[in-house]
C-alpha positions in Angstrom: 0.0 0.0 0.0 1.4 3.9 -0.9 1.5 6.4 1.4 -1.7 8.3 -0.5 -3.4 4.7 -0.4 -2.6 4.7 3.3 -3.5 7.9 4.1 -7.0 7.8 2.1 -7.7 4.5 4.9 -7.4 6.7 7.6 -10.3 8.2 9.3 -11.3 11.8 9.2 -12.9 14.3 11.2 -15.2 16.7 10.5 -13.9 20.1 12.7 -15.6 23.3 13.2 -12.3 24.5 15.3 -8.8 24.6 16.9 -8.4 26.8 19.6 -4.7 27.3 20.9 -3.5 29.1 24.0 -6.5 27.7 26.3 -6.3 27.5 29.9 -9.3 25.8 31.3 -9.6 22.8 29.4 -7.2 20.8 31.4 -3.7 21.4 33.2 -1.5 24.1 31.5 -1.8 25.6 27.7 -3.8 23.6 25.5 -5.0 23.1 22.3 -8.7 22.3 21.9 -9.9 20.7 18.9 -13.6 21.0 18.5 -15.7 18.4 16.6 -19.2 18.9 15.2 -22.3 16.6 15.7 -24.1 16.3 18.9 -27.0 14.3 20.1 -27.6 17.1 22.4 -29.7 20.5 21.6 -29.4 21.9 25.1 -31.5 25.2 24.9 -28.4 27.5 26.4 -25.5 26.1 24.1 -23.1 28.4 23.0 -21.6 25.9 20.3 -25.1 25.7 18.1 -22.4 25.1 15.1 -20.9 22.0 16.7 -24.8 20.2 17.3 -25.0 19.7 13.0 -23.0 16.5 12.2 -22.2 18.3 8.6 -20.5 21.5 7.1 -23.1 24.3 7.5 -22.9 27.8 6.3 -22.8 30.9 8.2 -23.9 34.6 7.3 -22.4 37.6 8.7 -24.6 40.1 7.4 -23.0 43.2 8.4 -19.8 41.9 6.5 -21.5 42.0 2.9 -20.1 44.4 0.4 -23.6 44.7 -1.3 -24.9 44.1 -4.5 -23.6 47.1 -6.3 -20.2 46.2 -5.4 -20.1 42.3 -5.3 -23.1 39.6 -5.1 -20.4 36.9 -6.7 -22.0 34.5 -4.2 -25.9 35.1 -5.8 -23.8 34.1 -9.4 -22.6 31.3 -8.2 -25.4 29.7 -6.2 -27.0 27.2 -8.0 -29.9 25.8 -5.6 -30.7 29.8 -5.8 -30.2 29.5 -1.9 -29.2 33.3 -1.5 -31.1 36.5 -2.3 -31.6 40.0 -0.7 -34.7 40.6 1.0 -36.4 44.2 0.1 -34.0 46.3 2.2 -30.8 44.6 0.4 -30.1 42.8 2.8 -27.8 39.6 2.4 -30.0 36.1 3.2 -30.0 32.4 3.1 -33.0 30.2 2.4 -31.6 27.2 4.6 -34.2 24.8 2.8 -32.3 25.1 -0.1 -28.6 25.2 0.8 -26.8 22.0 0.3 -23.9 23.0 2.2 -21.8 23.0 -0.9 -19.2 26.1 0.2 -19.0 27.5 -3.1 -20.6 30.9 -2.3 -18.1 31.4 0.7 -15.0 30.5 -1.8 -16.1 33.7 -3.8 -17.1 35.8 -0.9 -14.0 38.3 -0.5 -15.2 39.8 2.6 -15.9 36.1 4.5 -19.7 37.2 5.1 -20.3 33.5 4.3 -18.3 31.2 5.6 -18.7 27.3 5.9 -18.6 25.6 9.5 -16.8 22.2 9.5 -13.9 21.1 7.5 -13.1 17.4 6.9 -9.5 16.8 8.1 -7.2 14.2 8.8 -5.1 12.8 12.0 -1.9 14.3 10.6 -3.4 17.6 9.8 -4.8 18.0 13.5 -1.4 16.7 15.0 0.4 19.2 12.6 -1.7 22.1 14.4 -1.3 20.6 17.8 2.6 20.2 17.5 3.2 23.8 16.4 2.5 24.1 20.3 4.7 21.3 21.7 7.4 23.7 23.5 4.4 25.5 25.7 3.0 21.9 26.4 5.9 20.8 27.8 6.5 24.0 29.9 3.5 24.6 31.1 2.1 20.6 31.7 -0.3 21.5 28.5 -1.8 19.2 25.4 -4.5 18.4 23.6 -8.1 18.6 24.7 -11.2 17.1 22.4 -14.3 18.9 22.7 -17.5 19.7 20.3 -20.2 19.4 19.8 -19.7 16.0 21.0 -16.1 14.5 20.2 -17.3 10.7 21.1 -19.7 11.1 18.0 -16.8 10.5 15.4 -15.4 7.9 17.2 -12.9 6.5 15.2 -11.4 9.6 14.1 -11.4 10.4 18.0 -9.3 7.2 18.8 -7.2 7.7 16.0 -6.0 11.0 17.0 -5.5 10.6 20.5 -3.6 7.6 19.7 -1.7 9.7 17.5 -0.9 12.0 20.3 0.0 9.8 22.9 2.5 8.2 20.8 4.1 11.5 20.3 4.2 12.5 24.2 1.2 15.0 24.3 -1.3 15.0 27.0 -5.0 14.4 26.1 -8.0 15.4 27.3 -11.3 14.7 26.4 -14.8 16.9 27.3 -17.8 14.7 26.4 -22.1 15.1 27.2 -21.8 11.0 27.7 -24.2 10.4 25.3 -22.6 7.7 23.4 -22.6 4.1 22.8 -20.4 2.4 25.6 -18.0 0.9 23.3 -16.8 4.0 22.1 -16.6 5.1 25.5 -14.3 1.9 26.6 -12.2 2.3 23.9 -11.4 6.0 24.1 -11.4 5.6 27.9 -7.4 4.3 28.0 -6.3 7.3 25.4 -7.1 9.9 27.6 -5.3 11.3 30.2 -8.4 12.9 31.6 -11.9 12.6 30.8 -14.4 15.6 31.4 -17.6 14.3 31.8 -20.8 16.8 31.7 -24.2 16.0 34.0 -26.5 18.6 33.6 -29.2 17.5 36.2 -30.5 13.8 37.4 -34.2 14.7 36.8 -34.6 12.5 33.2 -38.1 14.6 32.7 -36.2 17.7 33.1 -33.1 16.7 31.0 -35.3 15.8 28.1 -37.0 18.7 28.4 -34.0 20.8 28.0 -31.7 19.1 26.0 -34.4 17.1 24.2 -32.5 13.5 25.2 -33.0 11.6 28.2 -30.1 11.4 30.4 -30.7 7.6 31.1 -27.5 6.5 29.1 -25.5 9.3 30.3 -25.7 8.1 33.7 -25.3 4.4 33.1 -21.9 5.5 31.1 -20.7 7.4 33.9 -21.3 4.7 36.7 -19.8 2.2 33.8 -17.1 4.8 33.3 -16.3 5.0 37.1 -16.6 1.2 37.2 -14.3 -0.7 34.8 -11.7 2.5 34.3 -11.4 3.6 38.6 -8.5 4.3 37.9 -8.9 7.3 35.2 -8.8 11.0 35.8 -12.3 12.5 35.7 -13.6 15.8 36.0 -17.1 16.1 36.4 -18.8 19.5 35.1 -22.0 21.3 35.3 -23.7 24.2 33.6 -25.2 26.3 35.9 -28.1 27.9 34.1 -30.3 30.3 36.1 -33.6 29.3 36.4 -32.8 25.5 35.3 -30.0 23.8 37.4 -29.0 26.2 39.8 -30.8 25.3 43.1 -28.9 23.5 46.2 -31.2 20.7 45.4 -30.1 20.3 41.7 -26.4 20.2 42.7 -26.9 18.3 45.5 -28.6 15.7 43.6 -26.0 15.5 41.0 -22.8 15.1 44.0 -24.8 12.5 45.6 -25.1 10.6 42.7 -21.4 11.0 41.6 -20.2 9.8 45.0 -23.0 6.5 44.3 -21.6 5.8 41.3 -17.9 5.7 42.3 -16.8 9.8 42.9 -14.4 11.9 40.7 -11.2 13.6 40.9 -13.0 17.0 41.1 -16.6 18.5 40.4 -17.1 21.5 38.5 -19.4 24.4 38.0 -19.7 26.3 35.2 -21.5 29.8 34.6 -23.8 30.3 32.2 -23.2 32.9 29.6 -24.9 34.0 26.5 -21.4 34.5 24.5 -22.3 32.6 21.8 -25.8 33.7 21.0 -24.6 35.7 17.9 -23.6 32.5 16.5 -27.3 31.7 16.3 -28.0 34.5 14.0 -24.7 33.0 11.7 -26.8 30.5 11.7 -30.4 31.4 10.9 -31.6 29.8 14.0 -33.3 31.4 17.3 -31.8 31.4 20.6 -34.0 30.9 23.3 -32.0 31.8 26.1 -31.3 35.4 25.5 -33.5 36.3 28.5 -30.9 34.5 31.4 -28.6 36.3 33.2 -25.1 35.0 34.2 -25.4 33.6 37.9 -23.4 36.0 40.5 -19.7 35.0 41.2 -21.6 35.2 45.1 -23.9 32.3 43.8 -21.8 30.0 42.1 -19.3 30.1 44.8 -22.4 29.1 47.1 -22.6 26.2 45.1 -19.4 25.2 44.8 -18.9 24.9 48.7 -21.9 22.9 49.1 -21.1 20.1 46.0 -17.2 20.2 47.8 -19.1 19.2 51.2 -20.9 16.4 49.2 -17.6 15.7 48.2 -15.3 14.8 50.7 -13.2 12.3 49.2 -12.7 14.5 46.5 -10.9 17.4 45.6 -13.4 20.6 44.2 -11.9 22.8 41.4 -13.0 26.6 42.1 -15.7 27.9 40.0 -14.4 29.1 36.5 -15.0 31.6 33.4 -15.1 29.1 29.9 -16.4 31.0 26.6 -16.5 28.3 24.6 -19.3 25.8 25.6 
């Protein structure tokens, strides 16, 4: 087999993102690569371009040259997926688009751009390596996150095989909704494994993520059962109004001691950072009405899931922009 032939076998991943220089995804500077597709539609996420498990197109309208100086992308459209609206304005009919990219190639001003490239291990490692000197200062690597990375499986195993066989630490964020053999597989390639619970109520979790949460917590006591010995972090959104009652977080530290503890529990604020995304997108956010939860509040909470926690170390509460 050639090299091309050999490198055509290899799996690929379809990635909306790399994020260098982070500091919250795991110890030291790290590289996060995010994958799209997610089973998940949780009603405050700030990824909404990670839930599609294909390349999707995003309009900036404020970006556009307008039509008396460009409209290359209306020329070259041929699903007749763009048009102006009466005020000139710049829009997709998302019915229509296929996706294809070809109005973002012409766009010189990158008001449409296309979510999600298909890429392979070496690419990613490539990116990840230009790092390597700040990894090995600082106790850094690579950190997997989405969407929801566990839904390309195989590309997932690939590349943190790939990246333990070159020295770099890996770290993987994930809803646990997944079948359990990826899971088990992935499990040993990971150097630490952040693993989301969102609440215990499975009415509730349907209701706001529109999947029960009944496989998420048989993965996790699974998880905590056959791999005791792996690093995880387990992390909450806190979204006012939602999750963010002693009850809530109590329920969800008493069930991660049941099921076998963690190496630390996490809470997470909510923000609304990514709700201009949703516009990129054509699609509504419904959570532009929360608030963020008060830095008094969330450190409230922390201290009571650290007292459920005993056995366990609590990592302080902590800004993230990105999920």
């Amino acid at each position: 087999m050639t090299p091309n032939e050999q490198r055509d076998r290899e799996p690929k991943g379809l990635v909306f993102n790399i994020q260098k220089f982070s500091l919250h995804d795991g110890p030291g500077i790290r590289t996060i690569v995010f994958l799209k597709g997610c089973p998940l539609a949780c009603i405050w996420c700030s990824n909404p371009e990670g839930q599609s498990a294909a390349p999707e197109l995003t309009l900036s309208a404020d970006r556009c040259m307008g039509f008396e100086d460009c409209d290359r992308c209306l020329a070259v459209c041929l699903e007749n997926a763009i048009g102006r609206d009466e005020n000139g304005e710049l829009h997709v009919d998302r019915d229509s688009c296929d996706g294809c990219g070809d109005c973002a190639f012409v766009c010189p001003s990158k008001s449409l751009e296309v979510s999600g490239d298909w890429v392979g291990v070496d690419e990613v490692i490539r990116i990840v390596e230009e790092d390597d000197a700040f990894y090995t200062r600082s106790g850094g690597g690579l950190t997997l996150s989405g969407g929801e990375p566990l839904a390309q499986g195989a590309f997932v195993r690939a590349l943190l095989t790939a990246a333990r066989s070159r020295g770099i630490d890996t770290a993987i964020e994930t809803s646990g909704l997944c079948n359990w053999k990826t899971l088990r597989d992935v499990a040993p390639l990971a150097d630490r494994i952040f693993f989301d619970l969102k609440c215990i109520d499975p009415q509730k979790h349907q209701r706001l993520t529109g999947v029960s949460n009944r496989k998420i917590l048989e993965n996790f006591r699974r998880l905590r059962t056959e791999f005791p010995e792996n690093d995880v972090v387990v992390r909450t959104p806190v979204i006012p109004g939602v999750n963010d009652s002693e009850a809530e977080i109590l329920a969800i530290a008493e069930f991660v001691e049941e099921a076998g503890g963690a190496n630390a529990y996490e809470l997470l604020p909510y923000h609304g950072l990514g709700e201009p995304k949703y516009a990129k997108l054509g699609k509504h956010y419904g959570s532009s009405h929360l608030e963020p939860p008060s830095e008094t509040r969330m450190n409230a909470l922390q201290r009571l899931a650290t007292r459920c926690s005993p056995a366990h170390s609590a990592s302080p509460v902590h800004e993230r922009v990105d999920q």
